[in-house]
GUTORKOL-65587 format. One line per field, with one value per atom (N, C-alpha, C): residue number from 1; residue in one letter; x, y, z. Coordinates in Angstrom, 3 decimals. Each point is the difference from the previous one (the first is absolute). Last residue first. Layout:
<rs>
pos: [NUM,...] .
code: [A,...] .
c1: [X,...] .
c2: [Y,...] .
c3: [Z,...] .
</rs>
This chain:
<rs>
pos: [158,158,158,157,157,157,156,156,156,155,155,155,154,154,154,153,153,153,152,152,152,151,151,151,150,150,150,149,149,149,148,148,148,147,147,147,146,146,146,145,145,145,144,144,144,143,143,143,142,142,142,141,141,141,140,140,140,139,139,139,138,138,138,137,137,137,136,136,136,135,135,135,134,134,134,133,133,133,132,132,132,131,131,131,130,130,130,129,129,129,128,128,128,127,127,127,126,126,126,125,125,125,124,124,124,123,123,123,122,122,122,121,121,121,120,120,120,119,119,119,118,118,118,117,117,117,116,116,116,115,115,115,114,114,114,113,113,113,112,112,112,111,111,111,110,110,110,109,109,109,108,108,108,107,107,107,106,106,106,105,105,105,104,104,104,103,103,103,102,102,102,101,101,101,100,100,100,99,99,99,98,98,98,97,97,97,96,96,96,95,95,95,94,94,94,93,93,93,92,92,92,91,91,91,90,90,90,89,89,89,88,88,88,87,87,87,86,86,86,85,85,85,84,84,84,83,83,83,82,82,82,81,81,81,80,80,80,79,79,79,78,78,78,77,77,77,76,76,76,75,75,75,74,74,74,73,73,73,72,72,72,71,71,71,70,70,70,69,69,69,68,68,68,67,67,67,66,66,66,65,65,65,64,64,64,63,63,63,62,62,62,61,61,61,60,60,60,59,59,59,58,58,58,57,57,57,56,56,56,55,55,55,54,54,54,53,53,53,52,52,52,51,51,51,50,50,50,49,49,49,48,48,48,47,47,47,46,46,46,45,45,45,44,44,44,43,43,43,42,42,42,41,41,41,40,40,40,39,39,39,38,38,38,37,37,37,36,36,36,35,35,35,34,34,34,33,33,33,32,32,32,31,31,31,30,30,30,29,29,29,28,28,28,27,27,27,26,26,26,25,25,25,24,24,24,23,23,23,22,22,22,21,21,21,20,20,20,19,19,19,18,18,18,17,17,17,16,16,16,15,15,15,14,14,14,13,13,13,12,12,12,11,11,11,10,10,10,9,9,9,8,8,8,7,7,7,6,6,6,5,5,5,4,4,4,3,3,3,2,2,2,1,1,1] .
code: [X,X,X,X,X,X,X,X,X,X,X,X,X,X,X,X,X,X,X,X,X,X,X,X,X,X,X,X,X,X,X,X,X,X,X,X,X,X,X,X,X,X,X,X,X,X,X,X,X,X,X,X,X,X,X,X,X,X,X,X,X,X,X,X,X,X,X,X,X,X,X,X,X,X,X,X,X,X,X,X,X,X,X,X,X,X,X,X,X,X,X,X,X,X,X,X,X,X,X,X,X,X,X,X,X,X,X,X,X,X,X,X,X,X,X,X,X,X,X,X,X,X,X,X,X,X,X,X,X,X,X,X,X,X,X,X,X,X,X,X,X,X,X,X,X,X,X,X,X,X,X,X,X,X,X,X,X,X,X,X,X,X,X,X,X,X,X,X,X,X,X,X,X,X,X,X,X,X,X,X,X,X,X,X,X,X,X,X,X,X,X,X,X,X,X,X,X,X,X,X,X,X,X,X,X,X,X,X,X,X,X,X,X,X,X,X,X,X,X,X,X,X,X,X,X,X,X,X,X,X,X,X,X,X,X,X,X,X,X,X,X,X,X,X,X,X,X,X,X,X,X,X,X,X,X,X,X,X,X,X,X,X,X,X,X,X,X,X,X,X,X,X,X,X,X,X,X,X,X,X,X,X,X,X,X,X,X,X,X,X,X,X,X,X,X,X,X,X,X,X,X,X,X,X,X,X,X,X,X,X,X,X,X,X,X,X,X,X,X,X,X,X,X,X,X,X,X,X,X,X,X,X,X,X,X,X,X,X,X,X,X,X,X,X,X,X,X,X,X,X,X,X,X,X,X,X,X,X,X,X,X,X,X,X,X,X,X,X,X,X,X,X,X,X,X,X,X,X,X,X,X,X,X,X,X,X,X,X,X,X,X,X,X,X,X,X,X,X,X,X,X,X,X,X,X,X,X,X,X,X,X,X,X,X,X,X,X,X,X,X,X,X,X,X,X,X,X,X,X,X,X,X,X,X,X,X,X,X,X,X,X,X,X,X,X,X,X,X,X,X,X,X,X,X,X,X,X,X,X,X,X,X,X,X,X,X,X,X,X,X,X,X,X,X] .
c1: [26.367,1.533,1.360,-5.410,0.509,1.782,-2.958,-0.608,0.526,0.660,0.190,-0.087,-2.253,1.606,0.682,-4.460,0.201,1.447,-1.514,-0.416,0.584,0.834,0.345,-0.318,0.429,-1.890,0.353,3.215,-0.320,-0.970,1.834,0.051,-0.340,0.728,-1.457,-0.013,4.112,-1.190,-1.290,3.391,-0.157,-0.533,0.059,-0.400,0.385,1.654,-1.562,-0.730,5.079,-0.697,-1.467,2.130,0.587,-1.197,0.320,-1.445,0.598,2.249,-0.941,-0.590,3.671,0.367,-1.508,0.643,0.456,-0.133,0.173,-1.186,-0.332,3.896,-1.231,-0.763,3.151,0.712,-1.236,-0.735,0.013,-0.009,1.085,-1.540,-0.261,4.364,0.076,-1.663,1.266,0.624,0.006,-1.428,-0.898,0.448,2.601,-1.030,-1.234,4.039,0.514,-1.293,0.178,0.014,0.096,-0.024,-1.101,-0.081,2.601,0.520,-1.506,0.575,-0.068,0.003,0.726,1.190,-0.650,-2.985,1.017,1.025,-2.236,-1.095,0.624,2.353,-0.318,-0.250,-0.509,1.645,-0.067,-4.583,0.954,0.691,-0.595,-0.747,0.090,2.064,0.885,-1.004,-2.215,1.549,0.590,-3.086,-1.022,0.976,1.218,0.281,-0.994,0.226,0.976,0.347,-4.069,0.349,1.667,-1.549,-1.251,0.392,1.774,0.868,-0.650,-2.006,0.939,0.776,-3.939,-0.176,1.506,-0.689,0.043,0.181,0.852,0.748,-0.191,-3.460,0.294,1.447,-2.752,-0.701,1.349,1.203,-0.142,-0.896,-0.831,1.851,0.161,-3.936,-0.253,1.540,-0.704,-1.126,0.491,1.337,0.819,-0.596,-2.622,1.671,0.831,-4.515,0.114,1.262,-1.479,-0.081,-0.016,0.595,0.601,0.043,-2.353,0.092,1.124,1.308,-0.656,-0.610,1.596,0.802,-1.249,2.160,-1.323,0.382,2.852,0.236,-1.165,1.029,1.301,-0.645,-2.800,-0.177,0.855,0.765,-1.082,-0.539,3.635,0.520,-1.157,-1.293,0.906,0.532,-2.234,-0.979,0.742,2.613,-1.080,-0.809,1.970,1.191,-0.057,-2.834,0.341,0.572,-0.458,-1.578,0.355,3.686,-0.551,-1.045,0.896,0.775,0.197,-2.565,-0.671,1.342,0.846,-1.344,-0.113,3.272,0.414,-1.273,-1.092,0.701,0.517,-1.151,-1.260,0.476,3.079,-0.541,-0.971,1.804,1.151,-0.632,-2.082,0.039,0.313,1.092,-1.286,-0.416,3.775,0.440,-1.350,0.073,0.246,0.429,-4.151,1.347,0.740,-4.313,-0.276,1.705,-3.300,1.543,-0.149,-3.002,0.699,1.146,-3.383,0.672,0.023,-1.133,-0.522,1.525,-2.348,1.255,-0.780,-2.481,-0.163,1.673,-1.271,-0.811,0.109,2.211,0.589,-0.275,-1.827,0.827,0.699,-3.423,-0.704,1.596,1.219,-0.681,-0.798,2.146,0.831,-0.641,-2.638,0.512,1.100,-2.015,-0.741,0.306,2.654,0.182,-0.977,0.241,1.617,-0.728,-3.139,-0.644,1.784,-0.349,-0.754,0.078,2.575,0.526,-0.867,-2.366,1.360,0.523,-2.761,-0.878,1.123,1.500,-0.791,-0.960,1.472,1.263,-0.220,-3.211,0.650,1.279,-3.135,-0.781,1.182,2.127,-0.153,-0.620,0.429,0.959,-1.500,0.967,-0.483,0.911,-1.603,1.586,-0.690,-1.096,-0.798,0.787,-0.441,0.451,-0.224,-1.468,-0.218,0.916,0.835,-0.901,0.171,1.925,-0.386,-1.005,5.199,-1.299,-1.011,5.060,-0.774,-1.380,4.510,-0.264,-1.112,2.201,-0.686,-0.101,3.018,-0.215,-0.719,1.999,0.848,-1.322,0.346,1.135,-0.589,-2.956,-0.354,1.341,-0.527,-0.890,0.144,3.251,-0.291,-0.796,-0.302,0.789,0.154,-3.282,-0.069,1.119,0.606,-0.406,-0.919,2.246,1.263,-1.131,-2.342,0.641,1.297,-3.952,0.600,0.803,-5.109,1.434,0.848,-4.866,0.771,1.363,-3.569,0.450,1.171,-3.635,-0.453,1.473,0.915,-0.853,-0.675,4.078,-0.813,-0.894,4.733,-0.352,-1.323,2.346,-0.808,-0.072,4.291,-1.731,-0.222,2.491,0.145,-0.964,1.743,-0.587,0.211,1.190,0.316,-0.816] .
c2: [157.389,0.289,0.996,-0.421,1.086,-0.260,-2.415,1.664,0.551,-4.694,0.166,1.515,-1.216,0.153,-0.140,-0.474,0.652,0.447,-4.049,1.442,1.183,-5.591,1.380,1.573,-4.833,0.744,0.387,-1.935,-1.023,0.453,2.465,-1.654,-0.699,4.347,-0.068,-1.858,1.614,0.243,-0.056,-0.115,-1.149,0.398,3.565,-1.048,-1.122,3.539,0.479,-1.600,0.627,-0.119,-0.408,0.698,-0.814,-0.718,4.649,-1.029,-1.286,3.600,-0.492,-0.532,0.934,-1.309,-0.057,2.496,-1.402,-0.794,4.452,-0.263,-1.167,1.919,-0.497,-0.298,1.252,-1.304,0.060,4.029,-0.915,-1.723,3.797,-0.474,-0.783,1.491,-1.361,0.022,2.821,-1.418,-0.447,4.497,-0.680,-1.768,2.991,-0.342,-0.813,1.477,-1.273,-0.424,4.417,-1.741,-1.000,3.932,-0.098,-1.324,2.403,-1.192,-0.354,2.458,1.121,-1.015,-1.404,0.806,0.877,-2.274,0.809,0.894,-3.510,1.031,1.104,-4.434,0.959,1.026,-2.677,1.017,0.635,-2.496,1.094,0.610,-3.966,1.310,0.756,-3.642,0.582,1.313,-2.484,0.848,0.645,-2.611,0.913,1.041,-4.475,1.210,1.015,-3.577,0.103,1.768,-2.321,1.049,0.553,-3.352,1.389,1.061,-4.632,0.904,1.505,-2.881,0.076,1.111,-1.861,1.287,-0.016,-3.343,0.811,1.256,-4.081,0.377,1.688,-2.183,0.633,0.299,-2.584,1.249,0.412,-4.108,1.521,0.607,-3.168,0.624,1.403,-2.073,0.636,0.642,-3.279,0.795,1.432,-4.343,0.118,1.558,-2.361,0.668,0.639,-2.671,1.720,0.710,-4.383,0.012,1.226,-1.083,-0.511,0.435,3.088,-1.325,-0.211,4.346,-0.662,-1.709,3.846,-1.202,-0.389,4.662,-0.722,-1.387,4.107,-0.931,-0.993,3.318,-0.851,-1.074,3.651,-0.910,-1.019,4.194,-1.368,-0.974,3.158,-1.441,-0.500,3.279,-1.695,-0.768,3.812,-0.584,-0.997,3.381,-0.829,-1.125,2.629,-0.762,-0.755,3.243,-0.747,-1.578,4.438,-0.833,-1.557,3.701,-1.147,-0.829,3.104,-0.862,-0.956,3.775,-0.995,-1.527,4.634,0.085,-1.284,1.487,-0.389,-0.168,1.105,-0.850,-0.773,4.412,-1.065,-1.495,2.883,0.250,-0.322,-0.161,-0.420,0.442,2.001,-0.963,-1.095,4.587,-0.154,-1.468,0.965,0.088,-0.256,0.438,-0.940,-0.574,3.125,-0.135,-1.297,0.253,0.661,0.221,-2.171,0.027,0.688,-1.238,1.854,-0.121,-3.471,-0.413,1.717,-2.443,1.059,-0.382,-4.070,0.330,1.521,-3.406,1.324,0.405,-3.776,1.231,1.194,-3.989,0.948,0.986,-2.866,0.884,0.803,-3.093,0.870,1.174,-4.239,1.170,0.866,-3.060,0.819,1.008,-3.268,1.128,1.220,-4.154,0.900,1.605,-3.548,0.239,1.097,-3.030,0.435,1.321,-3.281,1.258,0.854,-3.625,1.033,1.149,-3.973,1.086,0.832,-2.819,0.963,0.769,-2.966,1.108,0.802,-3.740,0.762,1.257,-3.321,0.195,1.191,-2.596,0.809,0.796,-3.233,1.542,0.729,-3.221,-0.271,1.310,-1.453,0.485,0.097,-0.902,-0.140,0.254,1.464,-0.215,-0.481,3.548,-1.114,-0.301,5.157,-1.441,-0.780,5.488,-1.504,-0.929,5.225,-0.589,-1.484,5.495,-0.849,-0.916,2.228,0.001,-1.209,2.877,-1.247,0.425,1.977,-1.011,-0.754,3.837,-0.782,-0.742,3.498,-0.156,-0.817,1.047,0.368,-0.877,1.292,-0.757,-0.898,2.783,-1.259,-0.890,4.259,-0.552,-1.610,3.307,-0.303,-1.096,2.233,-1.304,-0.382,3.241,-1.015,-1.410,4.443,-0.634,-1.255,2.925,-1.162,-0.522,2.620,-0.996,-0.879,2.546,0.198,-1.041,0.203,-0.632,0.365,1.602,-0.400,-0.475,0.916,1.049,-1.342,-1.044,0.745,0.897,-2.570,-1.288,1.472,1.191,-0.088,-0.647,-0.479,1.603,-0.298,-4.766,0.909,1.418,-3.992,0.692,1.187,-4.882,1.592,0.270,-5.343,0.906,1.861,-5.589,1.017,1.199] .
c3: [117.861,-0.012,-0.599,-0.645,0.801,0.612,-2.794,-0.769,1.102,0.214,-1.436,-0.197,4.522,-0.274,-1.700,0.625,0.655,0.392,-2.427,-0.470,0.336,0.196,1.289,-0.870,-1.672,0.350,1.115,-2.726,1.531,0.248,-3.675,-0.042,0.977,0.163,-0.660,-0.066,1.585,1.267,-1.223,-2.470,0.767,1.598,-3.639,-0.748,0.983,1.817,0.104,-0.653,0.127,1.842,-0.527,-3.911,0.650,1.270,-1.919,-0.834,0.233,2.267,-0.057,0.011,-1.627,1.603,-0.010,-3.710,0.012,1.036,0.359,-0.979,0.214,1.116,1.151,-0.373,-3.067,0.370,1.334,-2.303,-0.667,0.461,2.376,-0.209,-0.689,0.423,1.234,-0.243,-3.494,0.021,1.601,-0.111,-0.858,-0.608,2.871,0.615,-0.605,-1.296,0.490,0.496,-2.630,-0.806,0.691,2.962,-1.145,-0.504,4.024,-1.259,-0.571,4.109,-1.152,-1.671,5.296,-0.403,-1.569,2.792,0.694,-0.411,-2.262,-0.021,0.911,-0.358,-1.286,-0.317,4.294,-0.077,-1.271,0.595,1.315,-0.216,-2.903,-0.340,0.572,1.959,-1.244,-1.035,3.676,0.754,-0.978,-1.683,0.555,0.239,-1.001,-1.352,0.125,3.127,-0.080,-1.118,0.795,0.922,-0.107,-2.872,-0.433,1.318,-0.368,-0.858,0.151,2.700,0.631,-1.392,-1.087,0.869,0.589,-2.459,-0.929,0.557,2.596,-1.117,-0.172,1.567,0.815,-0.390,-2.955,0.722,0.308,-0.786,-1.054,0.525,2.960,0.084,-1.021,-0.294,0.937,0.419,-3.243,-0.280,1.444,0.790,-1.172,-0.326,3.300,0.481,-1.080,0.024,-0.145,0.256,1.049,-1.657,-0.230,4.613,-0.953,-1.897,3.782,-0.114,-1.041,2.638,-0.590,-0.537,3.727,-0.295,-0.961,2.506,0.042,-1.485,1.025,1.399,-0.103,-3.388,0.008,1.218,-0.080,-1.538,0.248,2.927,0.150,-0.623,-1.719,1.320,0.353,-3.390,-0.325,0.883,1.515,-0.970,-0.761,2.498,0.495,-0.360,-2.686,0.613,1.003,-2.461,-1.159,0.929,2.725,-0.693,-0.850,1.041,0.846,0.331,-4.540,0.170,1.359,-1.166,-0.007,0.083,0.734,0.542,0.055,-3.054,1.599,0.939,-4.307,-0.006,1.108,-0.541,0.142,-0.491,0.198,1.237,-0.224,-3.770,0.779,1.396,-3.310,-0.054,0.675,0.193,0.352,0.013,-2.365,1.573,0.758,-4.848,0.246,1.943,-1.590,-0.358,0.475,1.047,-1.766,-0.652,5.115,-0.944,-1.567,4.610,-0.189,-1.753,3.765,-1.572,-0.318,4.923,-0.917,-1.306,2.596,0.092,-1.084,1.063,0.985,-0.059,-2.502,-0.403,0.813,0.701,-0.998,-0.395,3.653,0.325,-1.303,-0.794,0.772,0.606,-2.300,-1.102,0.771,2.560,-0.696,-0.666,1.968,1.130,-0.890,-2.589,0.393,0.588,-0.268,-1.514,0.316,3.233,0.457,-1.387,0.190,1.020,0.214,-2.727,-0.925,0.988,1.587,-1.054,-0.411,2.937,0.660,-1.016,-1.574,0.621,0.823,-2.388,-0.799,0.998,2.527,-1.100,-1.047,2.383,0.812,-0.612,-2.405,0.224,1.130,-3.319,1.038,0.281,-5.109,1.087,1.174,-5.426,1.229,1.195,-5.514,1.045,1.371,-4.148,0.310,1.177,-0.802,-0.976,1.202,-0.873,0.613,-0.912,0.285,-0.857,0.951,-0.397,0.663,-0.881,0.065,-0.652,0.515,1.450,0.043,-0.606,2.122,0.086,0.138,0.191,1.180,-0.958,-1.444,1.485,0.013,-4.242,0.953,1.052,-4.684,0.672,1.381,-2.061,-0.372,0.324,1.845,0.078,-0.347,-1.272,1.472,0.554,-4.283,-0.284,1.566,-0.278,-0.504,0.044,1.785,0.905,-0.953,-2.909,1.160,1.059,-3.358,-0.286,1.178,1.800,-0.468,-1.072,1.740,0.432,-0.799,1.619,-0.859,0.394,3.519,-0.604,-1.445,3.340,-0.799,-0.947,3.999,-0.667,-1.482,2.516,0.389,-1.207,0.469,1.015,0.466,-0.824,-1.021,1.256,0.280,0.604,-1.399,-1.250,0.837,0.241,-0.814,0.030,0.750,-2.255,0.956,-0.402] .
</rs>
């Protein structure tokens, strides 16, 4: 899971770190092997694509925890989008297993997006840096089995 950055040049606070690495998208980009169907694979990359073009144009204002919590809400129907169209496209066989955990992972990752929301809303510091923590996780989940099928592109942006 992932938070918005204020701005690509400006440092990252420590919370918009743990934020960061808790928290919002979901994903490091890199190729894995895995076969899969060019249609299949080109829908999800181009679903994975559209997202990361809309995240970016999401403006990222957050330095407090409330500030936060509204770039947050920014991206949170991006996120939600981007997994029901994921949810609805049907992978080959030998990719189903692989591809469920994917989408698992992002499901927890949005799930504990909402719960970063109300955190960050209400001021709860420690709770915020423990659900980053626990997104961290859904993460490298989602990200490490979309790399497994050689969904790059979504691995770095669920």
């Amino acid at each position: 899971m992932r938070t918005p950055l204020s701005s690509r040049s400006r440092r990252r606070s420590p919370l918009r770190h743990t934020a960061t690495i808790g928290g919002v998208a979901l994903l490091l980009a890199a190729c894995g092997g895995g076969s899969k169907t060019p249609s299949f694979a080109a829908s999800a990359e181009a679903i994975c694509a559209s997202a990361s073009k809309s995240l970016a144009a999401v403006p990222a204002v957050g330095l407090t925890l409330a500030q936060l919590a509204t770039d947050v809400a920014g991206q949170l129907p991006i996120y939600e989008k981007q997994l029901n169209e994921l949810s609805a496209l049907h992978p080959p066989a030998s990719d189903e297993h692989a591809y469920a955990k994917a989408l698992s992972g992002a499901r927890t990752d949005v799930a504990l997006l909402h719960q970063l929301y109300t955190a960050m809303r209400a001021g709860k510091g420690k709770q915020v840096h423990d659900i980053g923590v626990e997104g961290g996780r859904a993460f490298t989940v989602a990200g490490t089995a979309m790399r497994t099928i050689g969904l790059a592109r979504c691995a770095t942006s669920l």
